[in-house]
MILO-848455 format. One record per residue (C-alpha): residue in one letter; chain; x negated, y, z negated. Coordinates in pm, whole numbers, padded with zeros to 5 digits. Each point is the difference from the previous one (the first is absolute). Example, Ala and Ser with C-alpha at 12.3 -4.5 7.8 and 13.67 -1.06 7.14 Angstrom:
+---------+--------+--------+--------+--------+
| residuo | cadena |     xx |     yy |     zz |
+---------+--------+--------+--------+--------+
|       a |      A | -01230 | -00450 | -00780 |
|       s |      A | -00137 |  00344 |  00066 |
+---------+--------+--------+--------+--------+
This chain:
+---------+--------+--------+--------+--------+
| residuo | cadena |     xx |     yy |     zz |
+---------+--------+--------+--------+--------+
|       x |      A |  00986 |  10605 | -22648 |
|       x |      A | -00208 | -00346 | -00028 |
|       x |      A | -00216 |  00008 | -00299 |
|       x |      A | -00161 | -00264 | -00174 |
|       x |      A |  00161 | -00042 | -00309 |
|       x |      A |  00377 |  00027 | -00085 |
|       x |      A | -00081 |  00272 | -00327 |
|       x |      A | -00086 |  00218 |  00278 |
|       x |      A |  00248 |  00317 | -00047 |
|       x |      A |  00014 |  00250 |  00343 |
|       x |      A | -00002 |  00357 | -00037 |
|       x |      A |  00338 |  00012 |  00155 |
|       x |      A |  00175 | -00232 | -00246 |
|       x |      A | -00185 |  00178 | -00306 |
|       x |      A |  00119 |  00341 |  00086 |
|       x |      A |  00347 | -00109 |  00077 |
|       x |      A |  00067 | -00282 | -00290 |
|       x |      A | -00206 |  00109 | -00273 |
|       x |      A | -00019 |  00383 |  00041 |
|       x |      A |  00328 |  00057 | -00205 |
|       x |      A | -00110 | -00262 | -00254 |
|       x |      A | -00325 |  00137 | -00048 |
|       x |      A |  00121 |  00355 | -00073 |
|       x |      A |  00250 | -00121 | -00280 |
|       x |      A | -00304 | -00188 | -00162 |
|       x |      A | -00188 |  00290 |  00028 |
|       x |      A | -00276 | -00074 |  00251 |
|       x |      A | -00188 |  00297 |  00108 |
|       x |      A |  00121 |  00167 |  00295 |
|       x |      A | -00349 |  00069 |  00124 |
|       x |      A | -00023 | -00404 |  00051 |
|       x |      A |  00245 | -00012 |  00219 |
|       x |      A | -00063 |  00368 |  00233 |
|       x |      A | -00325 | -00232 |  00023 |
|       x |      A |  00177 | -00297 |  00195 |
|       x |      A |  00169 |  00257 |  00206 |
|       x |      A | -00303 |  00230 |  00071 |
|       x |      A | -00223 | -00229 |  00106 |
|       x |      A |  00163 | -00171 |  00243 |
|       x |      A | -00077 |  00131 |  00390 |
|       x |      A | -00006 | -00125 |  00317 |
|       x |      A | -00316 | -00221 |  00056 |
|       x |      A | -00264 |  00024 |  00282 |
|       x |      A | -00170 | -00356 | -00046 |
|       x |      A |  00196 | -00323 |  00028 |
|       x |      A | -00340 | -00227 | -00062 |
|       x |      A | -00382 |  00002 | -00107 |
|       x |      A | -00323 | -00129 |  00104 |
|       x |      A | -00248 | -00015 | -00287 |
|       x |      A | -00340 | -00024 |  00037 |
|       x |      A | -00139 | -00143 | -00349 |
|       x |      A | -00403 |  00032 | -00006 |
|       x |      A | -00092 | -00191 | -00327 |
|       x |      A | -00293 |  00057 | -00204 |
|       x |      A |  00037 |  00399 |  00034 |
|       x |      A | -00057 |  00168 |  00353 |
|       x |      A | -00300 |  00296 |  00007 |
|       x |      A |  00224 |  00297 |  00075 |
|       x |      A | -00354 |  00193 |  00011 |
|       x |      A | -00072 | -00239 |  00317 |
|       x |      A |  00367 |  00040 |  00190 |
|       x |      A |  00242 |  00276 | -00091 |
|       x |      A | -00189 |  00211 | -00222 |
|       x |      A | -00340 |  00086 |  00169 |
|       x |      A | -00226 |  00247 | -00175 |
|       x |      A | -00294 |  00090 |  00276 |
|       x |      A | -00289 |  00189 | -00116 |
|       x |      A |  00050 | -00147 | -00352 |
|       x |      A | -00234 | -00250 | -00101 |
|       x |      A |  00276 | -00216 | -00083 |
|       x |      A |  00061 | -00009 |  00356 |
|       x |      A | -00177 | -00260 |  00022 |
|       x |      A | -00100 | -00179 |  00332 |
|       x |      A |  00302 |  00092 |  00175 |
|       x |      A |  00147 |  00348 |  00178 |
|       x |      A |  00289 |  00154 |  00057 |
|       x |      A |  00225 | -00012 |  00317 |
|       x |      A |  00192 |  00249 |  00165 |
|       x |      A |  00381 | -00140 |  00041 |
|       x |      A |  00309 |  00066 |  00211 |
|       x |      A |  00148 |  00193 | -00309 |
|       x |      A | -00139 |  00367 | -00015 |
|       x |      A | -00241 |  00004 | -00299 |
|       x |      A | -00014 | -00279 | -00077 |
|       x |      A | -00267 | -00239 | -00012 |
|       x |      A | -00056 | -00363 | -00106 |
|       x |      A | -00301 | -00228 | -00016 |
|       x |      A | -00143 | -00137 |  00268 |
|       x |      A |  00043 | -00401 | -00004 |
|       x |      A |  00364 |  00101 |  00118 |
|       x |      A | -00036 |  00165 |  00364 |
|       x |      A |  00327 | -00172 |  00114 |
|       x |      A |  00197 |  00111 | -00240 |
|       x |      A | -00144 |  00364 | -00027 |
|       x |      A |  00177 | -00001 |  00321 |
|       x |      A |  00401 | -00022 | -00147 |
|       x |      A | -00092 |  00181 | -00318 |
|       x |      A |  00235 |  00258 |  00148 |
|       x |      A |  00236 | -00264 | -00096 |
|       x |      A | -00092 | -00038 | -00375 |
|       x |      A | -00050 |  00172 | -00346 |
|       x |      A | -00278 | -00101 | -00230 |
|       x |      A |  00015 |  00018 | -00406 |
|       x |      A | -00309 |  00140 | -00133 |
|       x |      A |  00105 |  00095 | -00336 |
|       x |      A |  00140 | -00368 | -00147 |
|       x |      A | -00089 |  00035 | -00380 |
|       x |      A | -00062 | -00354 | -00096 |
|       x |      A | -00014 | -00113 | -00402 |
|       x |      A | -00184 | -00340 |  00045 |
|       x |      A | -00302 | -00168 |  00126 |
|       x |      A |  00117 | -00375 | -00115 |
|       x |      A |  00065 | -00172 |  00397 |
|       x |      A |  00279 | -00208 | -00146 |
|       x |      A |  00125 |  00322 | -00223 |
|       x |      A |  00022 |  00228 |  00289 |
|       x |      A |  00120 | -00225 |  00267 |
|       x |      A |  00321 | -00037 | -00268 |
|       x |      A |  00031 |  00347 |  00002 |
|       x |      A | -00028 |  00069 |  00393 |
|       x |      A |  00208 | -00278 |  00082 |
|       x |      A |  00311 |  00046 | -00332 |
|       x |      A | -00097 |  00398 | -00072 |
|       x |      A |  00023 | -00157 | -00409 |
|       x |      A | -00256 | -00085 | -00181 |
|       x |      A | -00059 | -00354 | -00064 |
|       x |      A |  00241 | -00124 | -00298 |
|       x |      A | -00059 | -00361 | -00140 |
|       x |      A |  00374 |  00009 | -00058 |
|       x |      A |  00118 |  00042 |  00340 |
|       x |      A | -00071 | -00031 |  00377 |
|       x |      A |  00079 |  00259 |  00175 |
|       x |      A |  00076 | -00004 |  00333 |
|       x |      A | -00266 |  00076 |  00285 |
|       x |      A |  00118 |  00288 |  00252 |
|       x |      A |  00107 | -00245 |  00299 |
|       x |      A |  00233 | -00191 | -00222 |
|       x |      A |  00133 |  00314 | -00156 |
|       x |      A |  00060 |  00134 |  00393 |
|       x |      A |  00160 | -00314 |  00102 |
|       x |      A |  00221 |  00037 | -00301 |
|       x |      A |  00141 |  00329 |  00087 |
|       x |      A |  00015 | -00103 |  00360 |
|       x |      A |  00278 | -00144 |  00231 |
|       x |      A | -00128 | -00287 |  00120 |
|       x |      A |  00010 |  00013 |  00413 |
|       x |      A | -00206 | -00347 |  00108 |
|       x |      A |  00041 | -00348 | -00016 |
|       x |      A | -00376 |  00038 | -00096 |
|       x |      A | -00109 |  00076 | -00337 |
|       x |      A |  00008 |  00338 | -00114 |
|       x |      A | -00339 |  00003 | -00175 |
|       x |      A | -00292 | -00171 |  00174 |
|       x |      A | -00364 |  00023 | -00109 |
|       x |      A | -00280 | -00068 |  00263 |
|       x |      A | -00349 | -00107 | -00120 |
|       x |      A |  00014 | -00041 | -00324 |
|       x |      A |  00283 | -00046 | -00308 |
|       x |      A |  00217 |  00308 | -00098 |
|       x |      A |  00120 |  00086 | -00331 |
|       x |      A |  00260 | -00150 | -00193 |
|       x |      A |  00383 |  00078 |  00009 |
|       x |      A |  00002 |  00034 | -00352 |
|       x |      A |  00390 |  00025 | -00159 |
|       x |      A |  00085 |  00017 |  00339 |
|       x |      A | -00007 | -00355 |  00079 |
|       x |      A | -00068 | -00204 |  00280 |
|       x |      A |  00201 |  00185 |  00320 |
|       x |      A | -00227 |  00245 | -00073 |
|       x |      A | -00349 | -00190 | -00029 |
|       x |      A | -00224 |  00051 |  00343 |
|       x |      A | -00055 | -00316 |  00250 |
|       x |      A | -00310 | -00061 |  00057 |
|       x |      A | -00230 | -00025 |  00354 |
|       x |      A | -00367 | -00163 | -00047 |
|       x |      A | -00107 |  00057 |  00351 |
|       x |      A |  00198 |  00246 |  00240 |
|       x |      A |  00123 | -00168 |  00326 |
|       x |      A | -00041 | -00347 | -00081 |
|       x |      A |  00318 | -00285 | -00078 |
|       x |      A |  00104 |  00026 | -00382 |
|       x |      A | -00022 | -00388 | -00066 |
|       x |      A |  00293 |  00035 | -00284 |
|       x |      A |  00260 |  00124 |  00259 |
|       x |      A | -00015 | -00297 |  00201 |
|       x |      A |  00123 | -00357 | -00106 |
|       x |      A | -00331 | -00252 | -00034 |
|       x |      A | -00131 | -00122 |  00332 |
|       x |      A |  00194 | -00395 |  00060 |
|       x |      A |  00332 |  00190 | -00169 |
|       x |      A |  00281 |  00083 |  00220 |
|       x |      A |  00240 |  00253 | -00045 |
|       x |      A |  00245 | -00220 | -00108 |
|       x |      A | -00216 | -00154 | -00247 |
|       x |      A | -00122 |  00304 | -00170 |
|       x |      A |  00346 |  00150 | -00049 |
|       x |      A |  00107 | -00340 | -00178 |
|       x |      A | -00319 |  00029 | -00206 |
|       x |      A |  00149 |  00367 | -00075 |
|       x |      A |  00338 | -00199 | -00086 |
|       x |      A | -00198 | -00199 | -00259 |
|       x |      A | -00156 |  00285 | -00169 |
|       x |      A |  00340 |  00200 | -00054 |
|       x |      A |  00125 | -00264 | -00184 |
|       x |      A | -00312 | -00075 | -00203 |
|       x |      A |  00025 |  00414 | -00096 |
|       x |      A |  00357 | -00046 | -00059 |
|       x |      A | -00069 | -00310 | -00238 |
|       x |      A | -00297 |  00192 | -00186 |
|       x |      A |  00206 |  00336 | -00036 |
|       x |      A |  00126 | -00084 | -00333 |
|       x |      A | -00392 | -00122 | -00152 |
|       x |      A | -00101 |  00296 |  00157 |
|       x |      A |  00069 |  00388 | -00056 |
|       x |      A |  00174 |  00168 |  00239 |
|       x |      A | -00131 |  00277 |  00093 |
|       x |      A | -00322 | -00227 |  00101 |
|       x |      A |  00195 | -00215 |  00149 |
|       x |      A |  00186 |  00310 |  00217 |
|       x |      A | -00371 |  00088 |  00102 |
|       x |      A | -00097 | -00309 |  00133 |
|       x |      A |  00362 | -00018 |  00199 |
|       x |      A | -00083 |  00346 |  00161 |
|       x |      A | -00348 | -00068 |  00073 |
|       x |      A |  00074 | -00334 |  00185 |
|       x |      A |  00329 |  00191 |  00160 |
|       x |      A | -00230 |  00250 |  00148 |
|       x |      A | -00253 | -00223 |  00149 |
|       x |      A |  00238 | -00214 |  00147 |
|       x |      A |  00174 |  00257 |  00151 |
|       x |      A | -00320 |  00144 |  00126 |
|       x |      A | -00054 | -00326 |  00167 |
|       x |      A |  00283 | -00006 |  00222 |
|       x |      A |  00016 |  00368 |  00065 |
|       x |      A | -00100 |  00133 |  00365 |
|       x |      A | -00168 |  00310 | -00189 |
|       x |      A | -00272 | -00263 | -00036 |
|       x |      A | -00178 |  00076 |  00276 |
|       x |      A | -00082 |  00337 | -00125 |
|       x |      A | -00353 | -00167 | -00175 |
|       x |      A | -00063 | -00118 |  00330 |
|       x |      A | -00281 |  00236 |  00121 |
|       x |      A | -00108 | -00227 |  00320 |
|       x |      A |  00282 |  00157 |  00203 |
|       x |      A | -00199 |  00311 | -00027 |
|       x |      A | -00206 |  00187 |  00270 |
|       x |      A | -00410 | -00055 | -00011 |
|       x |      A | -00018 |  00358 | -00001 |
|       x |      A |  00216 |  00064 | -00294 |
|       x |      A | -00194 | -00262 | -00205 |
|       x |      A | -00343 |  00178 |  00114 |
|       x |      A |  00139 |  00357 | -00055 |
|       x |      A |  00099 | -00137 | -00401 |
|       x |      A | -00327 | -00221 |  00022 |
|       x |      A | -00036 | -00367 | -00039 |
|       x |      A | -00026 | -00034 | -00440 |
|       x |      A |  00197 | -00058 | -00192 |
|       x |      A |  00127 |  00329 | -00108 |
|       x |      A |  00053 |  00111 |  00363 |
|       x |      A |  00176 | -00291 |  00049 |
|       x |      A |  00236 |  00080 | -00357 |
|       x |      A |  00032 |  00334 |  00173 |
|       x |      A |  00146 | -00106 |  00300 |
|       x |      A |  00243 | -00245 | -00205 |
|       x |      A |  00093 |  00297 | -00263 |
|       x |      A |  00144 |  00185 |  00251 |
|       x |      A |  00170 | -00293 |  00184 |
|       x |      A |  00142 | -00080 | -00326 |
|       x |      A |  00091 |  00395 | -00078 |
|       x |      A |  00191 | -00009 |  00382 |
|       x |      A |  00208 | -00326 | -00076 |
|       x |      A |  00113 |  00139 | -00279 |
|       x |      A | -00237 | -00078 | -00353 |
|       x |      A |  00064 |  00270 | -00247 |
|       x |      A | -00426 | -00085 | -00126 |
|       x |      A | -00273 | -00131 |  00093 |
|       x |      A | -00298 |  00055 | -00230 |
|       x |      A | -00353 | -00096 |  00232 |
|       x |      A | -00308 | -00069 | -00224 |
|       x |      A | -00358 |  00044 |  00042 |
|       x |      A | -00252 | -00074 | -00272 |
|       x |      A | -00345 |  00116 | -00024 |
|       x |      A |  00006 |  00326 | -00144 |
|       x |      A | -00177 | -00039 | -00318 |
|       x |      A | -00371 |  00123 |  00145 |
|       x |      A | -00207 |  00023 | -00277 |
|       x |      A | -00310 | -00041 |  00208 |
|       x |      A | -00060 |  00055 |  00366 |
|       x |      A |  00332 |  00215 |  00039 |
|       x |      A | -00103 |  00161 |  00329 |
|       x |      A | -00053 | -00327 |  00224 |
|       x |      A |  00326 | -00163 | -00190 |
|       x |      A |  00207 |  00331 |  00071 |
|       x |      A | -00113 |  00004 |  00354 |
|       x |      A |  00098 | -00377 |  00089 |
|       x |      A |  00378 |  00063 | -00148 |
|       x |      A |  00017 |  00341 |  00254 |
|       x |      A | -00108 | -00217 |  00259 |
|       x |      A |  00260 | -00232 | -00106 |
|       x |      A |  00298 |  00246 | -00115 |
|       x |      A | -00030 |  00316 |  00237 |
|       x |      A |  00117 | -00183 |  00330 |
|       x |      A |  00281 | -00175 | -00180 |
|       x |      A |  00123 |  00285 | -00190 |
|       x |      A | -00034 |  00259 |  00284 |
|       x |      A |  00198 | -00234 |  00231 |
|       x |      A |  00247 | -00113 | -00251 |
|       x |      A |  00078 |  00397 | -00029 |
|       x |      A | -00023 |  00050 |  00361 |
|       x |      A |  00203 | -00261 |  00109 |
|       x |      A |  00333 |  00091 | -00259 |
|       x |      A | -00002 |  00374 |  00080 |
|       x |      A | -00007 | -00057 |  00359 |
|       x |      A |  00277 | -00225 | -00028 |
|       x |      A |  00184 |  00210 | -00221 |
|       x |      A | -00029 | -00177 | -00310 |
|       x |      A | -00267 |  00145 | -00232 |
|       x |      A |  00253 |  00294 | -00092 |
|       x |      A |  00192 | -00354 | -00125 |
|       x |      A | -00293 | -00162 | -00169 |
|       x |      A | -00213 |  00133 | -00284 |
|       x |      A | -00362 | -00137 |  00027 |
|       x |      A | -00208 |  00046 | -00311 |
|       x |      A | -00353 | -00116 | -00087 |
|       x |      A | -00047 | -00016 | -00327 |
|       x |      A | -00314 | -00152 | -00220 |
|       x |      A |  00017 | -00027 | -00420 |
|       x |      A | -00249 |  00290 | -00031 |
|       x |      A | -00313 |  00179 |  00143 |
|       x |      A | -00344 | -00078 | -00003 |
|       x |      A | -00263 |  00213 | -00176 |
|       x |      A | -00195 |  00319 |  00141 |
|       x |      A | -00316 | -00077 | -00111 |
|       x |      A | -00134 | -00300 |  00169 |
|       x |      A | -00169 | -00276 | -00217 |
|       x |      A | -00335 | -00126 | -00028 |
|       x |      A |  00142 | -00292 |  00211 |
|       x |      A |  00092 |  00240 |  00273 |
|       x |      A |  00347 | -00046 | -00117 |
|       x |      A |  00318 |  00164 | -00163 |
|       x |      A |  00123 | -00093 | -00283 |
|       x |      A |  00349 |  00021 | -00131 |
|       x |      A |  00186 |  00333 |  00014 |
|       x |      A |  00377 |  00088 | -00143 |
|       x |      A | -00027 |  00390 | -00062 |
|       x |      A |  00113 |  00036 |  00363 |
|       x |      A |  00054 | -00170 |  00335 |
|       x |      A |  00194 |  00062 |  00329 |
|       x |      A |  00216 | -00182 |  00210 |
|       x |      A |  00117 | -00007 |  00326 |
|       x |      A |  00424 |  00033 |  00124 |
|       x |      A |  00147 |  00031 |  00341 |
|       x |      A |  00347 |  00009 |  00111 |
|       x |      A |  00345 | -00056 | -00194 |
|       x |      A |  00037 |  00380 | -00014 |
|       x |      A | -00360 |  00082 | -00077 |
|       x |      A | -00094 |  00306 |  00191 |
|       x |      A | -00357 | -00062 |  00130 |
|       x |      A | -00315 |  00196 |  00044 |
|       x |      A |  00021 |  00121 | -00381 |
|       x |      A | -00209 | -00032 | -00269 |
|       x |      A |  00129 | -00034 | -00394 |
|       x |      A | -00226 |  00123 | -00300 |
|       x |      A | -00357 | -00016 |  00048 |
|       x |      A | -00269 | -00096 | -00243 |
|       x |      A | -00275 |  00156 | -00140 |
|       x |      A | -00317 |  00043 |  00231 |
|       x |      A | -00171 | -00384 | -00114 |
|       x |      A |  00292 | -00172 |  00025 |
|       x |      A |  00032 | -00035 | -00419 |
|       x |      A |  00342 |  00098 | -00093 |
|       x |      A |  00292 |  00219 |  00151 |
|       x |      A | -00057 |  00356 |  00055 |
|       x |      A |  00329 |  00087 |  00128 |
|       x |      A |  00362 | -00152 | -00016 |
|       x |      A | -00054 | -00291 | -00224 |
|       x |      A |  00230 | -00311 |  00138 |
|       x |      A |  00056 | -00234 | -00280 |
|       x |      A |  00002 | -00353 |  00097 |
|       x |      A |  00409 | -00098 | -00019 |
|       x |      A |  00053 |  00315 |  00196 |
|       x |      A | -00102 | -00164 |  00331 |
|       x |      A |  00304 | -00284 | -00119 |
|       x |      A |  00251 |  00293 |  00010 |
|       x |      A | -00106 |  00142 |  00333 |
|       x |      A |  00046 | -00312 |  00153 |
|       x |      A |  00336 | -00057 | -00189 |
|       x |      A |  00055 |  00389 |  00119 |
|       x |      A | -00070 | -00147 |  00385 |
|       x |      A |  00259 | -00280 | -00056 |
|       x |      A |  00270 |  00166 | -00116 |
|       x |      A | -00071 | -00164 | -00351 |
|       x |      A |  00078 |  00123 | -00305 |
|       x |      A | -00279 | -00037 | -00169 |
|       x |      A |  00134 |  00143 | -00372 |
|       x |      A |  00275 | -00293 |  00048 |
|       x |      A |  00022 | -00204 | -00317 |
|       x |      A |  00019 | -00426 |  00034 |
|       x |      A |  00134 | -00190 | -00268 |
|       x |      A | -00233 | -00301 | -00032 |
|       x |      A |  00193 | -00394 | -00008 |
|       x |      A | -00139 |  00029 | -00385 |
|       x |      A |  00195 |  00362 | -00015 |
|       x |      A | -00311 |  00195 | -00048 |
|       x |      A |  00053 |  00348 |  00177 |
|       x |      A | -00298 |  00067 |  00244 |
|       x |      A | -00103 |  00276 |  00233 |
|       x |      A | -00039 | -00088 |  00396 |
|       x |      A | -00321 |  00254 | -00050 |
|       x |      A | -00215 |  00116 | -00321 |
|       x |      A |  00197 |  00253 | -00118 |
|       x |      A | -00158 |  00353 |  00040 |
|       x |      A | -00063 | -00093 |  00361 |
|       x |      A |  00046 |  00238 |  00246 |
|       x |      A | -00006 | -00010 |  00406 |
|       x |      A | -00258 |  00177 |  00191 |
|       x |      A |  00241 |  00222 |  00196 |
|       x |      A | -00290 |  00208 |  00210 |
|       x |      A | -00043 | -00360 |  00182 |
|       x |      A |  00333 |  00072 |  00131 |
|       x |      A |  00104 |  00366 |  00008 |
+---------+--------+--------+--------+--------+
């Protein structure tokens, strides 16, 4: 298995080299029934995250309330999924809700944007004495790697750190989906063979500095530069190239941005990228919520419908978990701004494919919107459920390069098993 540091230990060579050790020293046999229990076979092999900073209104998208007054300006819409309705800036994608399952019962604990986004993204709290590692890097740590790309890719916007993990696991960045990444091409007026003696030079300026410098850093600059130039002279290149693709398939995911980082995720996902995290800012709508909330349906619904649309008719969604996923809710009562404020006592998100069954609905929450009425999801729950869709076991224990024992999720966590029974 590839994984991104060497203190990596497999569940395999745990169970077989240290089980006999561990009972003679007296380590619980509950700890290790854990390794063996949790281990199935997976349904996912990748995910496409849709991050929407600055805390998405789940009143406004997944969590309609019609008739209440916190309704607001906008209804409720009838879906492909019996019962099941969703608000009505997303007519596209009402259409393949028979393909998804909505959280409406996530019991968040903060309202701090740069708290909460730690906590969505690690499942810990934040901890001034450790970076933990965000949920793509964890993935691509527990993952075979099957691409010449990299495994983690982040579209739109930066991802979060890879922590303890180090840098095979950190996400590569795209600015703007579809266009030439000027770092994986030699300068223009450089020639091929020009640029690889320049790369000649620098190896033996890193060899020179490796004893001034620690090594570890050192290591972390070798891999990163590896990887690019690797990247560079890989055919699998052509996989950010989105000018090969049909007008119609760029109108169907719309011409933005985002529908453009659609259209790339699941390129990406189908040459093989274990991540790719797709970011869309804009969320935080403390005044004029209603015209702000409909310009990103007008933006998201065709991308996300199609992006759903196009992987299960090709047979991949059951492959591919899609999640979209914001740091918290947005308040019931609207503002004297004709906004919502900030809003942590619960939220919803959307999943589809990787072994999600759709057309279901998990928890609900009270009848504003204000806090969970029925099965509570605590936040580093959704982190096992999509370790449960990988195949991951997500009680597994890493031994840090400082030796400091830490948990691939919060401990406590649980998976959300009605999203795939």
């Amino acid at each position: 298995m590839h994984s991104c540091h060497d203190f990596h230990v497999s569940r395999r060579r745990f169970l077989t080299q240290f089980a006999g050790t561990a009972a003679l020293l007296g380590m619980p046999i509950n700890r290790l029934l854990a390794e063996i229990g949790s281990a199935h076979a997976p349904k996912a092999e990748s995910v496409i995250l849709f991050w929407n900073e600055g805390g998405m209104s789940h009143l406004d998208t997944w969590d309609p309330k019609p008739g209440r007054e916190v309704a607001g300006e906008f209804g409720a819409i009838k879906t492909s999924a019996d019962g099941i309705q969703i608000g009505e800036i997303f007519p596209l994608l009402a259409k393949q809700m028979h393909h998804c399952a909505l959280i409406r019962s996530i019991a968040g604990t903060n309202g701090d944007h740069g708290r909460a986004t730690y906590e969505l993204q690690t499942s810990f709290p934040q901890n001034p004495a450790i970076v933990h590692p965000g949920l793509g890097s964890l993935i691509v740590n527990e993952s075979n790697r099957t691409s010449e790309l990299p495994s983690y890719i982040s579209i739109g916007g930066m991802a979060p750190r890879a922590g303890y993990l180090g840098q095979r696991c950190e996400a590569y960045y795209v600015g703007l989906p579809g266009e030439r990444d000027p770092y994986l091409a030699f300068p223009d007026g450089i020639s091929q063979v020009q640029g690889e003696r320049r790369l000649e030079v620098l190896a033996r300026m890193n060899a020179r500095a490796s004893q001034k410098i620690a090594a570890r850093d050192l290591k972390e600059a070798e891999v990163a530069l590896k990887d690019a130039v690797n990247l560079m002279k890989s055919p699998a290149l052509s996989s950010f190239d989105l000018d090969k693709e049909s007008p119609q398939t760029l109108e169907r995911y719309g011409a933005t941005e985002f529908g453009r980082g659609a259209l790339l995720a699941r390129k990406l996902i189908e040459s093989g990228v274990r991540f790719v995290q797709v970011n869309r800012g804009g969320f935080d709508n403390h005044q004029d919520v209603f015209p702000a909330m409909r310009n990103h349906g007008a933006v998201m619904d065709s991308a996300l419908a199609s992006l759903i649309e196009d992987l299960a008719a090709s047979g991949r969604l059951e492959k591919t978990l899609v999640m979209v996923l914001s740091e918290f809710g947005r308040t019931p009562k609207i503002n004297m701004n004709a906004g919502r404020d900030h809003h942590a006592k619960v939220f919803s998100c959307l999943l589809a494919g990787g072994g999600v069954k759709g057309g279901r609905v998990i928890g609900s929450s009270d009848a504003d919107g204000m806090e969970p009425k029925d099965r509570p999801v605590q936040v580093p729950d959704i982190h096992a459920s999509v370790c449960h869709a990988l195949g991951i076991n997500y009680t597994k224990e890493l031994t840090t390069p400082l030796g400091r024992p830490m948990k691939l999720v919060r401990e406590g966590s649980k998976p959300v098993m009605e999203l795939f029974a």
